[in-house]
N, C-alpha and C positions, 0 to 999 in steps of 0.2 A: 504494500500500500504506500502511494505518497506523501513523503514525509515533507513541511516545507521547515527550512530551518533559516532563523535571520543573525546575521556572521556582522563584526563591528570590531574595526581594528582598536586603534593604542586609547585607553579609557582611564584618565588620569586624575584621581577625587583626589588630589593634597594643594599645597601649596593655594594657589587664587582661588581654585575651587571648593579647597576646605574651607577656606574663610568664609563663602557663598552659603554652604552650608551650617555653618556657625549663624551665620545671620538670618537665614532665611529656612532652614530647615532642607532636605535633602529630596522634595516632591516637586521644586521647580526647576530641574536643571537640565528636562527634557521637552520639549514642546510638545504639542496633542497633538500635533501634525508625527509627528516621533514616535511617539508613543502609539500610534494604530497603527505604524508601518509593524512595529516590532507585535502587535497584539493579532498581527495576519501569520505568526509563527508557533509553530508546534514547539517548537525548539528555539532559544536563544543562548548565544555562547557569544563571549568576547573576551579579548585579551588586556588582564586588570595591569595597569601600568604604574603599581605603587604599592604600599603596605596597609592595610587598616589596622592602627593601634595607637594606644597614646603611649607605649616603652620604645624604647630603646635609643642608642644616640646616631649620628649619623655614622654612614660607612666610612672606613678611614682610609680607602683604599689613594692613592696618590694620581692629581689627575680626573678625578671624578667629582663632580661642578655642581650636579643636580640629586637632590634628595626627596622624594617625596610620600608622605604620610598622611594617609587620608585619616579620620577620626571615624571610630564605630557607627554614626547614624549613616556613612556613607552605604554602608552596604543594604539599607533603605531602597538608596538611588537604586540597585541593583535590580531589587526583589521589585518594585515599582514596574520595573521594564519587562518583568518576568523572563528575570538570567536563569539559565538554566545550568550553569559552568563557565565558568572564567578558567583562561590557561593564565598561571604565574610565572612560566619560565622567559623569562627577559631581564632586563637588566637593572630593574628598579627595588625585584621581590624582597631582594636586601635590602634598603636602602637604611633602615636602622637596625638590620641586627639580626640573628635569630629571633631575639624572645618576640620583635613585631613579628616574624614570618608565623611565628607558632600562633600569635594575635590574629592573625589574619585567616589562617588556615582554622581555627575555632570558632574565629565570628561571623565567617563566608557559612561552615557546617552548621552554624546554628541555625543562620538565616535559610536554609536549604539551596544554598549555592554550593554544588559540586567544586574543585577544582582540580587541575593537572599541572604538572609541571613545576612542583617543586614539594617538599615535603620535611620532615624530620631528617632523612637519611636518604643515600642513593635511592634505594628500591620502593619508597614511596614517592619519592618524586619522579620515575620513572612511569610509577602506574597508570595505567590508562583507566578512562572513566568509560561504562556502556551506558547511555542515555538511552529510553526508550521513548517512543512516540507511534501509535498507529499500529501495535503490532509489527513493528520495525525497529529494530537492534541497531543503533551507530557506535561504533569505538571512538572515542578520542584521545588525541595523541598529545603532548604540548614540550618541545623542546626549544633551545635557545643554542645558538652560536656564540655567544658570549653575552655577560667576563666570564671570564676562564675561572678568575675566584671567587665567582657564587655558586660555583660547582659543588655541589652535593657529593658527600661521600660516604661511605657503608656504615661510619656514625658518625657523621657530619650534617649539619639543615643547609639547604641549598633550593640549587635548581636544577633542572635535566638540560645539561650543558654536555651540546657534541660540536666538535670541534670538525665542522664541514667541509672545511677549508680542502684538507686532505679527502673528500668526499664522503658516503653514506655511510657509517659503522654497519658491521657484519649483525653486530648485535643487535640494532633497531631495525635493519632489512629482516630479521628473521623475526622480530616480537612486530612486524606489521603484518608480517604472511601468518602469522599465528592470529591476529586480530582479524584477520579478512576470513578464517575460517572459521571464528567462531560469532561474527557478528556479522548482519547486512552491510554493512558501510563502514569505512574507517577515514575519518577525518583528521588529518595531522595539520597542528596549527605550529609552523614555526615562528621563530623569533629570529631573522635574518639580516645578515648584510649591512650596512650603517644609517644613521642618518639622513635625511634630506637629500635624496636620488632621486632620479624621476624613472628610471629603468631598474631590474634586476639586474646582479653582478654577474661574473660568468660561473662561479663555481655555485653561485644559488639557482640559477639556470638548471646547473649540470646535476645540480643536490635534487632537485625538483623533479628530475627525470626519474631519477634514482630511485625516488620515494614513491613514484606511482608505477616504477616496475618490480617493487615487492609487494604492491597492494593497495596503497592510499587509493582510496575514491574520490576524495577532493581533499585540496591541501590550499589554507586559507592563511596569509603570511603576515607579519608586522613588522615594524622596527623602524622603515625612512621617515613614517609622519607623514608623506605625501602617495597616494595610491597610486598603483603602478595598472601593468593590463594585464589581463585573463589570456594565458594559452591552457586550451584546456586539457583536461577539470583545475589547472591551476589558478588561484589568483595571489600573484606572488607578494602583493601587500595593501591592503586594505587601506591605508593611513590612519589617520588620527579619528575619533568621534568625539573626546570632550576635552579640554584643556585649558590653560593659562599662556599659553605660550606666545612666545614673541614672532609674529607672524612672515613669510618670508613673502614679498610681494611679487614675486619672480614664479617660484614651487608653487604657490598660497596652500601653504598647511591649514590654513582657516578654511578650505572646500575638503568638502570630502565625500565620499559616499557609504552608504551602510547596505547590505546584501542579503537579499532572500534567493535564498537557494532550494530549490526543490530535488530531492532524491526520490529516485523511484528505479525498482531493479536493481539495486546496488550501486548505483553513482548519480551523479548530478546530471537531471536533464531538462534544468530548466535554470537561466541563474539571473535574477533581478533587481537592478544597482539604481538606486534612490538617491538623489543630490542632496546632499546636507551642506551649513554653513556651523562655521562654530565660531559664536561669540564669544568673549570674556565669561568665562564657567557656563552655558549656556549652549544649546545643541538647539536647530532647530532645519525644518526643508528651506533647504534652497529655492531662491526665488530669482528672474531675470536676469541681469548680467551674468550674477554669480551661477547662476543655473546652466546657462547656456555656457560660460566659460569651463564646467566640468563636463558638457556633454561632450563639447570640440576636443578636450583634452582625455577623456576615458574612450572617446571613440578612435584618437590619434593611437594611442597605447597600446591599446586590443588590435588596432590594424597592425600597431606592426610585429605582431603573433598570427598572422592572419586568423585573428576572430573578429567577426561581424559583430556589432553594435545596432540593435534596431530600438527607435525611440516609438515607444507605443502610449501614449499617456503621461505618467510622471515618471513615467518608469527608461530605463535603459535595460534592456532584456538581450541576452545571449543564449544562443542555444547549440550545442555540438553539432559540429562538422559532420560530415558519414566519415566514418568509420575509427573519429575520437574517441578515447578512454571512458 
């Protein structure tokens, strides 16, 4: 049965937008335009780009600029949107500490948000999560390419940190072929490649092929801040959905899009990308200039993967080629 699920890249509750929420409480930071694209989904997952707790101090690491800390009513925002799973594996899950990681990981479970990709120890933060919806089984997957030292270890708290670079571990090519037979779908969401890009790198390219020829069904990316294009079933980075950040007027991190994906048969066969704008802690749909500046730019993208872009509504809709994954 068809499952639809709505996918939303780098989602950042600390810094400007905790204070939003300190003021204002944690129910306006999505718009109602927002909020029914994500309430047309069985399933909601995105990747949390910060810690929720009030302990711990910043990370000491040398070099590292941004900290961010959302407070407990953040994961309100969450449950609001009806999150279904957040991935932590990126570069922020640290950002004060263990004892926030173990914060976060208790007050995501309390609120009944799932999450992947980072945990107590290696082999929890390796775990995948099986979401169900429809009588339909998804795996999900959530790893990071870096830093290297929020790497989780056999009794270390971290992250599920593989180092791509050198290409796919043996190890995660075989626990996805193991996840494709025991579930409908396997969704791997990585944490890839750097900052503010407007293309994938070559070896996140070459990682991407990798992961959909041990099993990934669709693989849903983060980490530039600015969305990249769909070759499919990949979409190699989502960008940003809520933030504080200092805008680039070139990239504009401030557009972005949020994705309904439909799986039926085992992989994505329908994928439906919505314009959003992000204000100062604030998310809501794109309207005119800004709308039409993400259609010209998500259609430039996808073309040059040769994926078609068709604008039907509000929508930008892709559907696989004959004979795509």
């Amino acid at each position: 049965m068809a499952v639809t699920m709505a996918l939303a890249g780098d989602t950042m509750l600390g810094r400007g937008v905790a204070d939003e929420i300190a003021v204002s409480g944690p129910h306006g930071l999505f718009s109602e335009g927002v909020r029914e694209v994500f309430a047309e989904a069985d399933l909601v997952l995105l990747n949390l780009e910060c810690c929720i707790s009030e302990r711990g101090r910043p990370w000491g690491a040398p070099g590292k600029p941004f900290h961010f800390r959302a407070p407990p009513a953040a994961a309100e925002a969450l449950t609001d949107l009806g999150v279904d799973c957040v991935t932590l594996a990126n570069n922020h899950a640290l950002d004060f500490g263990p004892d926030a990681l173990a914060d976060t990981l208790a007050i995501l479970r309390r609120a009944g948000v799932r999450t992947v990709g980072a945990g107590a120890d290696l082999e929890e933060a390796r775990e995948p999560v099986v979401l169900e919806a429809r009588d339909t089984r998804i795996a999900v997957v959530g790893i990071t390419d870096h830093p290297a030292d929020f790497a989780a270890g056999p009794d270390r708290p971290g992250v599920a940190h593989v180092d791509l670079w050198g290409g796919v571990p043996d190890d995660l090519v075989r626990r996805i072929r193991r996840l494709r037979d025991e579930a409908d779908a396997v969704l791997v969401m990585p944490h890839w490649g750097p900052n503010m890009t407007d293309e994938p790198l070559g070896y996140v390219r070459r990682a991407a092929e990798a992961l959909v020829d041990a099993g990934a069904s669709l693989i849903a990316g983060s980490s530039a801040h600015v969305f990249h294009g769909v070759s499919w079933p990949v979409m190699f980075d989502m960008g940003d959905f809520i933030d504080d950040y200092v805008v680039d007027r070139q990239l504009r991190n401030d557009l972005g899009l949020v994705f309904l994906v439909t799986v039926d048969g085992g992989g994505p066969s329908r994928i439906e990308a919505v314009p959003v704008r992000l204000d100062l802690a604030h998310t809501r749909l794109a309207e005119g200039a800004d709308r039409a500046w993400i259609v010209d730019r998500f259609t430039a993208a996808c073309a040059a993967f040769g994926t078609e872009v068709t604008v039907r509504g509000d929508r930008l809709v892709l559907e696989p080629r004959p004979g795509a994954p």
